[in-house]
N, CA and C atoms as a LAMMPS dump frame, in Angstrom:
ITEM: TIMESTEP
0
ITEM: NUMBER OF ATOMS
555
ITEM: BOX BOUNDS ff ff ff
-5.0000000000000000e+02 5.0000000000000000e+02
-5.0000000000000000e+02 5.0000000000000000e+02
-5.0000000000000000e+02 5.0000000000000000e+02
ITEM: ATOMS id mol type element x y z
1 1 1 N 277.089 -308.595 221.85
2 1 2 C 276.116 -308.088 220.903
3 1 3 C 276.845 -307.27 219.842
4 2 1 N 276.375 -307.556 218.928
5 2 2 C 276.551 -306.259 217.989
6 2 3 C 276.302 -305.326 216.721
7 3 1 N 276.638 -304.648 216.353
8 3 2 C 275.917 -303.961 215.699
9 3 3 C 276.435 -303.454 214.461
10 4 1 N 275.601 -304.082 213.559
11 4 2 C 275.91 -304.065 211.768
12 4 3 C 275.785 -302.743 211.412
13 5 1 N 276.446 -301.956 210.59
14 5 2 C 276.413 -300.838 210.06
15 5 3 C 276.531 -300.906 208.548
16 6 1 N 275.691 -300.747 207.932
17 6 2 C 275.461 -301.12 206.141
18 6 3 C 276.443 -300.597 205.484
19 7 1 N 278.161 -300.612 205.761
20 7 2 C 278.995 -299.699 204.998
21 7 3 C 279.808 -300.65 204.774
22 8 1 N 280.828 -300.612 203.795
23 8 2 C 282.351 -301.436 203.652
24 8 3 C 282.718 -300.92 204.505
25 9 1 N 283.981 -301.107 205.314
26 9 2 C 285.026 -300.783 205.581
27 9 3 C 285.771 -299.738 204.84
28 10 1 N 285.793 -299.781 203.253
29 10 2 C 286.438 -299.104 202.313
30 10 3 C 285.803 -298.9 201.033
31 11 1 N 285.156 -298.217 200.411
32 11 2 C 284.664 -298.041 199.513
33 11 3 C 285.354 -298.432 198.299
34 12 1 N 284.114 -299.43 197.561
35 12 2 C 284.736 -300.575 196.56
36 12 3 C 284.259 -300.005 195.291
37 13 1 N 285.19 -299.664 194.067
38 13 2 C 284.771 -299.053 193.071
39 13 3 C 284.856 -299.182 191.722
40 14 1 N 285.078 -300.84 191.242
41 14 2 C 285.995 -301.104 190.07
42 14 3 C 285.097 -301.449 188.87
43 15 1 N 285.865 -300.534 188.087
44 15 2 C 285.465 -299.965 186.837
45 15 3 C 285.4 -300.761 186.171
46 16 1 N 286.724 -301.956 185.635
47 16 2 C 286.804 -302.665 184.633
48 16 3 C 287.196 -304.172 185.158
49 17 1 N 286.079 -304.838 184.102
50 17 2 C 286.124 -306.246 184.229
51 17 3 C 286.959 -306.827 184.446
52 18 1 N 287.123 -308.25 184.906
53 18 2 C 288.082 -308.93 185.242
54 18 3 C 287.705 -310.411 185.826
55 19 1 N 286.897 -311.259 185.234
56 19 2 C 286.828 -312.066 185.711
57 19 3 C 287.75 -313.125 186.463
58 20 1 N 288.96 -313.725 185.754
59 20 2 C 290.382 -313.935 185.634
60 20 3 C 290.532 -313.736 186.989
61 21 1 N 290.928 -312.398 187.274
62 21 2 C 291.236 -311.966 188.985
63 21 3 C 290.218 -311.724 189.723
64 22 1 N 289.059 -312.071 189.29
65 22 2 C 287.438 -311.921 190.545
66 22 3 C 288.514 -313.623 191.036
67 23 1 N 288.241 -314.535 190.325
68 23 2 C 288.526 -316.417 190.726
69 23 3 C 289.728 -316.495 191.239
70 24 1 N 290.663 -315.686 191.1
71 24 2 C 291.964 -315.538 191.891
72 24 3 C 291.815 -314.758 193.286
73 25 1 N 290.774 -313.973 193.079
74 25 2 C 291.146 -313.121 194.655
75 25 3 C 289.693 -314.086 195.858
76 26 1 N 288.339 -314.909 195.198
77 26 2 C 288.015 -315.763 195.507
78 26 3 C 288.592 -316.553 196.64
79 27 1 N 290.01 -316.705 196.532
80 27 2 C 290.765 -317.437 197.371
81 27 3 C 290.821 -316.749 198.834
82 28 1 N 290.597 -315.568 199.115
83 28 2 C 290.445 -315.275 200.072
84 28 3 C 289.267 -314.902 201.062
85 29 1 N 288.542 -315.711 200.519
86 29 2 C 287.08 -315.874 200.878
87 29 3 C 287.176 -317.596 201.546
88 30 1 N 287.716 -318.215 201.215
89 30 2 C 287.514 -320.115 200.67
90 30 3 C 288.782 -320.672 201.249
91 31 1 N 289.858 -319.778 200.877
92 31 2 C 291.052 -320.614 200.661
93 31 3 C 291.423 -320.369 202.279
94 32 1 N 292.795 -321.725 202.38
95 32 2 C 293.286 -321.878 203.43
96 32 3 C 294.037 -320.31 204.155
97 33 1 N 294.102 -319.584 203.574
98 33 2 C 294.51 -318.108 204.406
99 33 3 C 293.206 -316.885 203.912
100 34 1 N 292.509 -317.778 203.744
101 34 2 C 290.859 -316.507 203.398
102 34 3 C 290.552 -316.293 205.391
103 35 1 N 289.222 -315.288 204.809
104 35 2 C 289.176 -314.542 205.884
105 35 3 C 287.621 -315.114 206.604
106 36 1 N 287.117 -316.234 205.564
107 36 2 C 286.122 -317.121 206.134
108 36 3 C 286.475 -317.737 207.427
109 37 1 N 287.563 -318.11 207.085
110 37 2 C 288.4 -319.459 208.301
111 37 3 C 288.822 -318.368 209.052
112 38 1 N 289.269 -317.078 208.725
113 38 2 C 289.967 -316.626 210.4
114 38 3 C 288.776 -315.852 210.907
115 39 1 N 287.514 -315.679 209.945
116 39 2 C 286.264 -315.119 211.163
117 39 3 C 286.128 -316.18 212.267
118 40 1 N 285.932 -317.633 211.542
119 40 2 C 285.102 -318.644 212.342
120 40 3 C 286.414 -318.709 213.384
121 41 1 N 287.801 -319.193 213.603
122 41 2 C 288.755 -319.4 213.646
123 41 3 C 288.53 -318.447 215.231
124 42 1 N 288.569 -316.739 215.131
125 42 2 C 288.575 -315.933 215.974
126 42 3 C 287.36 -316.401 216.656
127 43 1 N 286.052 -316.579 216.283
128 43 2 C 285.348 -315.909 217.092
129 43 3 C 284.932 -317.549 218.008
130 44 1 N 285.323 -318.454 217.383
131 44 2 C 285.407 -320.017 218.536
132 44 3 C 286.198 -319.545 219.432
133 45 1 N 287.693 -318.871 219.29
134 45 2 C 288.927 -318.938 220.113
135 45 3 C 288.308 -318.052 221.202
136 46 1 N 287.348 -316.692 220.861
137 46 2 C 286.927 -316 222.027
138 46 3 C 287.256 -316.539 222.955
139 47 1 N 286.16 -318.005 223.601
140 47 2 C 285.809 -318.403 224.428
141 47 3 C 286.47 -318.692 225.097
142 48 1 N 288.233 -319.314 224.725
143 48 2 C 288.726 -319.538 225.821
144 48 3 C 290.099 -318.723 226.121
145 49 1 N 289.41 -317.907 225.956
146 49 2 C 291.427 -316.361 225.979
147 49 3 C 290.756 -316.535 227.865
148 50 1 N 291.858 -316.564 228.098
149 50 2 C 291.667 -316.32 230.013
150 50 3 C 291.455 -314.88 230.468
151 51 1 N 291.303 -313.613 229.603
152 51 2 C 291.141 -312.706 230.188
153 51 3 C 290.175 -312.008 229.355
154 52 1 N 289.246 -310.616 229.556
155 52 2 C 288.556 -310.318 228.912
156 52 3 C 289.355 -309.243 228.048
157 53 1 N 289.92 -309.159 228.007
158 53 2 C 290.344 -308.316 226.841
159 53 3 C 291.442 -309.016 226.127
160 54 1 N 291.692 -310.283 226.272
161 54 2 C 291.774 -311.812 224.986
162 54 3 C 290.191 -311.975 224.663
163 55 1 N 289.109 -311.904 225.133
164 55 2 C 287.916 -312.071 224.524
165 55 3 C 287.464 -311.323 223.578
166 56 1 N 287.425 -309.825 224.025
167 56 2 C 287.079 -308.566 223.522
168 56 3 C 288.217 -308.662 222.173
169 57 1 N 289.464 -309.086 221.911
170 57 2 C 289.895 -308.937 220.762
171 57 3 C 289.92 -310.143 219.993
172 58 1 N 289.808 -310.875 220.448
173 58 2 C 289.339 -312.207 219.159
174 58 3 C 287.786 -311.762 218.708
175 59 1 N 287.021 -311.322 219.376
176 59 2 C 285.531 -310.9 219.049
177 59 3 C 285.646 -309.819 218.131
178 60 1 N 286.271 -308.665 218.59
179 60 2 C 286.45 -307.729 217.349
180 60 3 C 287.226 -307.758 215.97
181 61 1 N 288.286 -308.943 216.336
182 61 2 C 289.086 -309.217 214.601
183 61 3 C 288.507 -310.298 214.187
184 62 1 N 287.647 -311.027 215.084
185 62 2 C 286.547 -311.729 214.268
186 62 3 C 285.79 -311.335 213.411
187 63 1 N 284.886 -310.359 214.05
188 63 2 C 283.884 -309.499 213.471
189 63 3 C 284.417 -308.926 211.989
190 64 1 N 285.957 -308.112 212.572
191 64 2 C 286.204 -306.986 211.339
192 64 3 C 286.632 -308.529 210.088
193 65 1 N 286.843 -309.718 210.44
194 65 2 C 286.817 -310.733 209.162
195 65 3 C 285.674 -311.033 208.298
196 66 1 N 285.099 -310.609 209.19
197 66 2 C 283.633 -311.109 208.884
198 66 3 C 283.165 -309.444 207.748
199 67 1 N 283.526 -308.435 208.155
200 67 2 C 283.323 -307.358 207.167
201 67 3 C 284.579 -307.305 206.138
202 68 1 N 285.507 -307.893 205.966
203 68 2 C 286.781 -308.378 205.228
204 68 3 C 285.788 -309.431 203.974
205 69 1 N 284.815 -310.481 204.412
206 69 2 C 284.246 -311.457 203.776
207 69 3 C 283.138 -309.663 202.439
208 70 1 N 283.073 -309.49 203.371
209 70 2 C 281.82 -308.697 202.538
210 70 3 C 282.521 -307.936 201.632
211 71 1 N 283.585 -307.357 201.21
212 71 2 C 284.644 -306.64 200.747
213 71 3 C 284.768 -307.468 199.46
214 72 1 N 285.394 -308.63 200.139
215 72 2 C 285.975 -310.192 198.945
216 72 3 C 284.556 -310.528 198.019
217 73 1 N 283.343 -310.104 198.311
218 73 2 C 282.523 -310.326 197.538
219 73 3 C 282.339 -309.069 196.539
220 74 1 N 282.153 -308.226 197.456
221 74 2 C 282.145 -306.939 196.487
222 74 3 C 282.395 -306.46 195.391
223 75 1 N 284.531 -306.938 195.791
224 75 2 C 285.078 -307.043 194.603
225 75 3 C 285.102 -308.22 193.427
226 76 1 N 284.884 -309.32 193.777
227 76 2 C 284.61 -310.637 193.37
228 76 3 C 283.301 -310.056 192.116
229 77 1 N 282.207 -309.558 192.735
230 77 2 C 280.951 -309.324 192.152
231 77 3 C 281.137 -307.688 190.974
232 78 1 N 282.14 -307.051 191.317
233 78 2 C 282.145 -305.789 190.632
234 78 3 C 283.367 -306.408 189.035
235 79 1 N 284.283 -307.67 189.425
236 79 2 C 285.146 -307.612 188.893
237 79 3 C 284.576 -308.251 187.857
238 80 1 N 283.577 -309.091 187.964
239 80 2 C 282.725 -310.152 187.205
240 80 3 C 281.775 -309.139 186.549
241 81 1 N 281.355 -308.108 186.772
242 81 2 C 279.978 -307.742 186.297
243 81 3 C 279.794 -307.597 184.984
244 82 1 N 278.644 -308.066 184.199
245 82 2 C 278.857 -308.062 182.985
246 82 3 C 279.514 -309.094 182.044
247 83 1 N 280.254 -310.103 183.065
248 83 2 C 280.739 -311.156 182.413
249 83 3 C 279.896 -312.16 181.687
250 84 1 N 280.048 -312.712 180.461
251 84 2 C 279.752 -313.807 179.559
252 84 3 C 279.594 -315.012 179.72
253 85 1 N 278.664 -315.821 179.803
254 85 2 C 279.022 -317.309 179.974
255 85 3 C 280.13 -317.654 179.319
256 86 1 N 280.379 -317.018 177.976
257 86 2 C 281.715 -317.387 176.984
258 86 3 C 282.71 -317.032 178.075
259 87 1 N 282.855 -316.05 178.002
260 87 2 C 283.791 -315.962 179.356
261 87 3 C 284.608 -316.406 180.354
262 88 1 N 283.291 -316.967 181.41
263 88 2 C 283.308 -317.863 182.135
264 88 3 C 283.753 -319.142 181.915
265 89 1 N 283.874 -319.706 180.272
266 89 2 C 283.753 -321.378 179.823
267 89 3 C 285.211 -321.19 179.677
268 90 1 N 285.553 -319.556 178.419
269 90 2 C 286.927 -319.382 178.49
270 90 3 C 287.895 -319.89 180.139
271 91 1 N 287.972 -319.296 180.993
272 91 2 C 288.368 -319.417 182.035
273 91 3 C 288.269 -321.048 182.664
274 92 1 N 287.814 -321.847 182.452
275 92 2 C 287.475 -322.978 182.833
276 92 3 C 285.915 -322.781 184.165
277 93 1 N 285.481 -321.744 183.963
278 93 2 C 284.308 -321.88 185.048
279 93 3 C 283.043 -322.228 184.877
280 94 1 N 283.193 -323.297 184.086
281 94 2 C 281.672 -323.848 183.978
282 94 3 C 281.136 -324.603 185.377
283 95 1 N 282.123 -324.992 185.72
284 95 2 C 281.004 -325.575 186.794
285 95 3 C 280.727 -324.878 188.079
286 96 1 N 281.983 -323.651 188.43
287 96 2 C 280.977 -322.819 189.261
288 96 3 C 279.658 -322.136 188.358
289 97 1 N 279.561 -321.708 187.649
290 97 2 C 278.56 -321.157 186.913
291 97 3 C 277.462 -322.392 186.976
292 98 1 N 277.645 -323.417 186.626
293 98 2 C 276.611 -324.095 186.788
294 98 3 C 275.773 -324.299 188.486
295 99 1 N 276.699 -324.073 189.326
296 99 2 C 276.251 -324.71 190.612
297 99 3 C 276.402 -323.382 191.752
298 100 1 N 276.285 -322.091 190.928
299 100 2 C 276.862 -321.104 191.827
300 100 3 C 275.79 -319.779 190.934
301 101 1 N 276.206 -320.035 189.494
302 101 2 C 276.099 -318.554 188.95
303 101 3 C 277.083 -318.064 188.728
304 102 1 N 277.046 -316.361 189.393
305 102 2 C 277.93 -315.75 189.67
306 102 3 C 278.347 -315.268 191.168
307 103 1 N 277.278 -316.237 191.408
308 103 2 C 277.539 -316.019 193.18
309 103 3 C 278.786 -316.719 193.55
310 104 1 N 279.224 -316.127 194.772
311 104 2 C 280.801 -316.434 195.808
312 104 3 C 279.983 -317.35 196.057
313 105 1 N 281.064 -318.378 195.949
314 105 2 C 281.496 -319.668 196.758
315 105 3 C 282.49 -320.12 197.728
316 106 1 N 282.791 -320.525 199.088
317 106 2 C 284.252 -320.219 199.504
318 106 3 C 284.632 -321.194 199.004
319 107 1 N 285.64 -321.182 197.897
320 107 2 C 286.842 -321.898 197.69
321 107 3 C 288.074 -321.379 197.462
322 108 1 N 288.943 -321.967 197.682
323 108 2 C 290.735 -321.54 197.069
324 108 3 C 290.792 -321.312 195.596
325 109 1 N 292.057 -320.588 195.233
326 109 2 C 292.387 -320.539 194.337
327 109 3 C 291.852 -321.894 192.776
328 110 1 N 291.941 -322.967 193.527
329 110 2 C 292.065 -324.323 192.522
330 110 3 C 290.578 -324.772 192.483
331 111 1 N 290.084 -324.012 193.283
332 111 2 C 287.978 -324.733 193.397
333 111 3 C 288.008 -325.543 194.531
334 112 1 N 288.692 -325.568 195.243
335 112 2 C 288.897 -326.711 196.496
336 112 3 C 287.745 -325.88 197.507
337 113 1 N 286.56 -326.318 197.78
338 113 2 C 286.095 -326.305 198.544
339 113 3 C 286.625 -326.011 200.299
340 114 1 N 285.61 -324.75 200.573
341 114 2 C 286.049 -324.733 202.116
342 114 3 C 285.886 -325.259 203.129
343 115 1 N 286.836 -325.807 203.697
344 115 2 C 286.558 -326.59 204.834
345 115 3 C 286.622 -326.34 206.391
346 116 1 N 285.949 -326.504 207.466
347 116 2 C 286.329 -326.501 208.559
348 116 3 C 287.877 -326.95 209.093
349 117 1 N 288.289 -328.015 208.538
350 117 2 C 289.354 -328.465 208.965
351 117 3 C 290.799 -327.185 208.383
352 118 1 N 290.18 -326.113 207.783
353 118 2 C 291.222 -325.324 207.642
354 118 3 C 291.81 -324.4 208.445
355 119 1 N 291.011 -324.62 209.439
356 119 2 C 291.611 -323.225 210.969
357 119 3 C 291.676 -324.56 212.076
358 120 1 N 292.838 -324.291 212.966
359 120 2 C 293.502 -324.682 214.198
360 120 3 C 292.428 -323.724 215.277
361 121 1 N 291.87 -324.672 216.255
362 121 2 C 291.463 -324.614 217.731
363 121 3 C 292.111 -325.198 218.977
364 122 1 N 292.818 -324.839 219.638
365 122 2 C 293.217 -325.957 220.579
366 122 3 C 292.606 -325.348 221.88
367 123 1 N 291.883 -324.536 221.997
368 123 2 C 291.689 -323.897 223.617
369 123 3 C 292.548 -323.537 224.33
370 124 1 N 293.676 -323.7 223.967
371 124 2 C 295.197 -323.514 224.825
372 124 3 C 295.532 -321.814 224.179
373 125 1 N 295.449 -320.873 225.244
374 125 2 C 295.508 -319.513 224.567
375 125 3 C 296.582 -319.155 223.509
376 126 1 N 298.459 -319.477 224.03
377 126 2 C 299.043 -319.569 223.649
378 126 3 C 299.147 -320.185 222.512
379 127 1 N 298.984 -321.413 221.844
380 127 2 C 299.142 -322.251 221.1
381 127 3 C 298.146 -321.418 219.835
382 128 1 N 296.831 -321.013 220.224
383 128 2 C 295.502 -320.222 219.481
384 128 3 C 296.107 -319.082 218.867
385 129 1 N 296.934 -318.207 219.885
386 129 2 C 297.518 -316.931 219.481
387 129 3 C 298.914 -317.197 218.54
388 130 1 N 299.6 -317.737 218.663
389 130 2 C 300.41 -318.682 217.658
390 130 3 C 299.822 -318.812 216.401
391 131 1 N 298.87 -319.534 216.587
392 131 2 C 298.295 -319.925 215.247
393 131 3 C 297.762 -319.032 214.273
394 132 1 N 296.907 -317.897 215.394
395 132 2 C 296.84 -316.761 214.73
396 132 3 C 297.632 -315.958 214.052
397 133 1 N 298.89 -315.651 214.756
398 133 2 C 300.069 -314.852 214.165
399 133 3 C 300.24 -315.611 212.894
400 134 1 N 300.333 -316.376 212.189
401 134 2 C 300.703 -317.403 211.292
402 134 3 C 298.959 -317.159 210.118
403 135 1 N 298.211 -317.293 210.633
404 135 2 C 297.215 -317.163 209.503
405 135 3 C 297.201 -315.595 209.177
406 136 1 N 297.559 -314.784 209.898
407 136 2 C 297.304 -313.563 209.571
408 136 3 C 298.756 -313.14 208.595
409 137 1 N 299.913 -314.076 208.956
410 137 2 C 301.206 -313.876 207.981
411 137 3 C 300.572 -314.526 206.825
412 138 1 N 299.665 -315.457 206.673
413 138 2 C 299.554 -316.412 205.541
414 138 3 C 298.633 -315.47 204.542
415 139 1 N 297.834 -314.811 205.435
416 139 2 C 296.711 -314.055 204.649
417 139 3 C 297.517 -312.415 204.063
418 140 1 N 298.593 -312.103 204.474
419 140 2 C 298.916 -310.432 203.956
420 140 3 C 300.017 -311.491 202.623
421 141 1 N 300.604 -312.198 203.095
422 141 2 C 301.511 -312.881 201.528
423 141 3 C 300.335 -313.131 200.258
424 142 1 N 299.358 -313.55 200.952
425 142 2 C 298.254 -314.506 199.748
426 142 3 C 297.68 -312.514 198.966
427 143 1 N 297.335 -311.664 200.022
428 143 2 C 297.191 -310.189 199.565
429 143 3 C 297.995 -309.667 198.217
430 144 1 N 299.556 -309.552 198.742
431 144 2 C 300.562 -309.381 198.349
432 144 3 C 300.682 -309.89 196.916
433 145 1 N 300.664 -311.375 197.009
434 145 2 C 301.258 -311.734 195.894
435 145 3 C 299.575 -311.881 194.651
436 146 1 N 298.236 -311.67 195.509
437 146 2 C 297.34 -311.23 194.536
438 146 3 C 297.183 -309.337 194.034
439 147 1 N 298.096 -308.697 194.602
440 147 2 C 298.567 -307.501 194.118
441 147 3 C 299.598 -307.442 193.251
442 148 1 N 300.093 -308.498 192.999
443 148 2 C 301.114 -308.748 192.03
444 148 3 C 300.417 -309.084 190.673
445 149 1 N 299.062 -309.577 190.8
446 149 2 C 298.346 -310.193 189.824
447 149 3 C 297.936 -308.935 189.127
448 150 1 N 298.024 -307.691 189.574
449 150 2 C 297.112 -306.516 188.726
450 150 3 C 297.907 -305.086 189.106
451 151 1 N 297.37 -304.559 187.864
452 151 2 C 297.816 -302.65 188.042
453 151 3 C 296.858 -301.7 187.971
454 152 1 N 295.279 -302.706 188.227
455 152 2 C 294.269 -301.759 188.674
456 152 3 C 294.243 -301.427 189.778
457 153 1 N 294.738 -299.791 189.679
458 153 2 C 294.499 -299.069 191.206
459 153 3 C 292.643 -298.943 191.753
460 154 1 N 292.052 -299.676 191.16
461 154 2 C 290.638 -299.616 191.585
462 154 3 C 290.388 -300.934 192.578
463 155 1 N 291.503 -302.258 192.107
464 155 2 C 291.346 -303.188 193.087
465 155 3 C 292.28 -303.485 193.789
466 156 1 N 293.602 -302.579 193.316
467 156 2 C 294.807 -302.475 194.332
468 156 3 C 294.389 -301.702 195.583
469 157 1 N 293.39 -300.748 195.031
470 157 2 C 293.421 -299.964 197.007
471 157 3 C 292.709 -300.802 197.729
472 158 1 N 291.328 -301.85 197.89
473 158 2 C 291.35 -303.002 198.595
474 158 3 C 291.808 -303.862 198.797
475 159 1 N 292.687 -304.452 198.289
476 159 2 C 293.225 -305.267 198.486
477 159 3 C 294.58 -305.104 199.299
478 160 1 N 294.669 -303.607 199.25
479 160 2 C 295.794 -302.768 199.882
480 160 3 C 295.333 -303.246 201.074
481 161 1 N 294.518 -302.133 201.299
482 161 2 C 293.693 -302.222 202.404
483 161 3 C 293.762 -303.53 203.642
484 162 1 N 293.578 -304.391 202.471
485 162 2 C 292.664 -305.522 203.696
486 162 3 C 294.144 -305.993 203.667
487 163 1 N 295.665 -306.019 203.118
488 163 2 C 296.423 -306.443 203.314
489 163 3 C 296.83 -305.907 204.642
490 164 1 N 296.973 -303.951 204.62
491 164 2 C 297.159 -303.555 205.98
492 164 3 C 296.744 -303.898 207.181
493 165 1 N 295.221 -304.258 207.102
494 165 2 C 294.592 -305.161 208.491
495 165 3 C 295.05 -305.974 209.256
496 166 1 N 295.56 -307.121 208.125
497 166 2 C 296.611 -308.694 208.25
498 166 3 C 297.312 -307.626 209.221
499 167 1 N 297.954 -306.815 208.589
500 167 2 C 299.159 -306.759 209.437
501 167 3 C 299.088 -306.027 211.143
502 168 1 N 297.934 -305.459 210.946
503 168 2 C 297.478 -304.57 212.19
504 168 3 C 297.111 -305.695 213.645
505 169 1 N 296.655 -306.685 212.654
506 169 2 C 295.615 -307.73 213.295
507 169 3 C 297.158 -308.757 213.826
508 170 1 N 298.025 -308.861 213.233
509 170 2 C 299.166 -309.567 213.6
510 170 3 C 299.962 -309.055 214.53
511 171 1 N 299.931 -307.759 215.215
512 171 2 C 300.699 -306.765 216.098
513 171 3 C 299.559 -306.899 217.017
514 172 1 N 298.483 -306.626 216.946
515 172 2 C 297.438 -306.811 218.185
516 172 3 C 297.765 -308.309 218.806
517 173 1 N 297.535 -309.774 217.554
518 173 2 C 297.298 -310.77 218.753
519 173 3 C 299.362 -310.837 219.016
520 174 1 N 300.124 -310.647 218.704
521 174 2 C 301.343 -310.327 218.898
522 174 3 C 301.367 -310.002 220.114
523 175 1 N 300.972 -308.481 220.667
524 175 2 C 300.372 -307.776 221.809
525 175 3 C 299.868 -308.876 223.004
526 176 1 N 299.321 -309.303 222.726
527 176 2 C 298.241 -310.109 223.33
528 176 3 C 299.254 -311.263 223.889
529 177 1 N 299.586 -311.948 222.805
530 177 2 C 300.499 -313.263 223.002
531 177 3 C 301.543 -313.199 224.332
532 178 1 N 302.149 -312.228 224.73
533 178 2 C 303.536 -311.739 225.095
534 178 3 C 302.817 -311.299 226.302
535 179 1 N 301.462 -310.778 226.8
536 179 2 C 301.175 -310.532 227.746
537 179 3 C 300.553 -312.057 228.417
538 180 1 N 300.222 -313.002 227.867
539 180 2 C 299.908 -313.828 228.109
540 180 3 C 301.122 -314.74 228.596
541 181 1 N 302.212 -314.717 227.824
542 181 2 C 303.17 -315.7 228.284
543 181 3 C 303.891 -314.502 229.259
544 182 1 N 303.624 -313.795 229.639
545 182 2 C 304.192 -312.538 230.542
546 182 3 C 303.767 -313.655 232.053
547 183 1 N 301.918 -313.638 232.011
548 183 2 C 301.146 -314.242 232.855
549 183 3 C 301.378 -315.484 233.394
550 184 1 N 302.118 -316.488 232.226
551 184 2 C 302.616 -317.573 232.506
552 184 3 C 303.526 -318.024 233.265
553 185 1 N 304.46 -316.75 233.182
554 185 2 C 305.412 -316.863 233.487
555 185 3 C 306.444 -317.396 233.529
């Protein structure tokens, strides 16, 4: 069970427009190292960690992806606000605008639609926790190098932020992994 609390994670506060980098940071909502695919990604794998506290932590860095998604909109929606259809046409975004608005869509960087086939399941704990370590490296680089994109400290401290997680979240199933092949023996 659990229980929604109406807050960010981090309080989202950006001042000045930016459409440009709302459609670039997009990608981590959509794209192959967004945090869509490692909610769904975690919270399938729950089911088959062999111990309950492999359950209890794919359930909770599921979850906290899932408040990571609400963040990526936030800023997505604060960076856009006020934006122009001119704007938008500038940028090449007519056709999310046509079929979206200004509403999030999950896609990548390029408009590529999100897909299921972008997160690894195998039920095999090891192989799951593997895979994890690897999306969570894929997701603090994709952070990283969209902190490279800007010198607004209004969308650098989230993006800070949710980069530090990646990395928190990569030492936990890390943790996890090593006790498991401990078990294996």
């Amino acid at each position: 069970m659990w229980s929604y609390e109406k807050r960010l994670m981090l309080p989202i506060n950006i001042k000045k427009k930016n459409p440009k980098l709302a459609y670039q940071i997009i990608t981590q909502y959509g794209g192959y190292a967004g945090e869509l695919g490692a909610a769904l990604r975690y919270l399938t794998m729950r089911y088959t960690m062999p111990t309950d506290e492999g359950k209890a932590l794919l359930t909770e860095i599921g979850t906290e992806e899932l408040s990571h998604i609400e963040m990526i909109n936030t800023i997505v929606l604060q960076l856009t606000e006020g934006a122009t259809i001119e704007e938008l046409k500038a940028l090449g975004l007519e056709g999310n605008y046509v079929e979206h608005g200004k509403n999030m869509f999950p896609v990548d960087v390029n408009g590529v639609p999100f897909s299921t086939m972008l997160f690894a399941v195998s039920g095999d704990p090891i192989v799951d926790l593997t895979e994890n370590l690897a999306a969570e490296e894929k997701a603090r680089i994709v952070y990283e190098r969209l902190m490279d994109l800007t010198d607004d400290p209004d969308v650098l401290a989230p993006l800070s932020f949710l980069r530090e997680r990646e990395v928190i979240h990569f030492q936990r199933f890390g943790e996890l992994l090593n006790k498991y092949n401990k078990m294996k023996g």
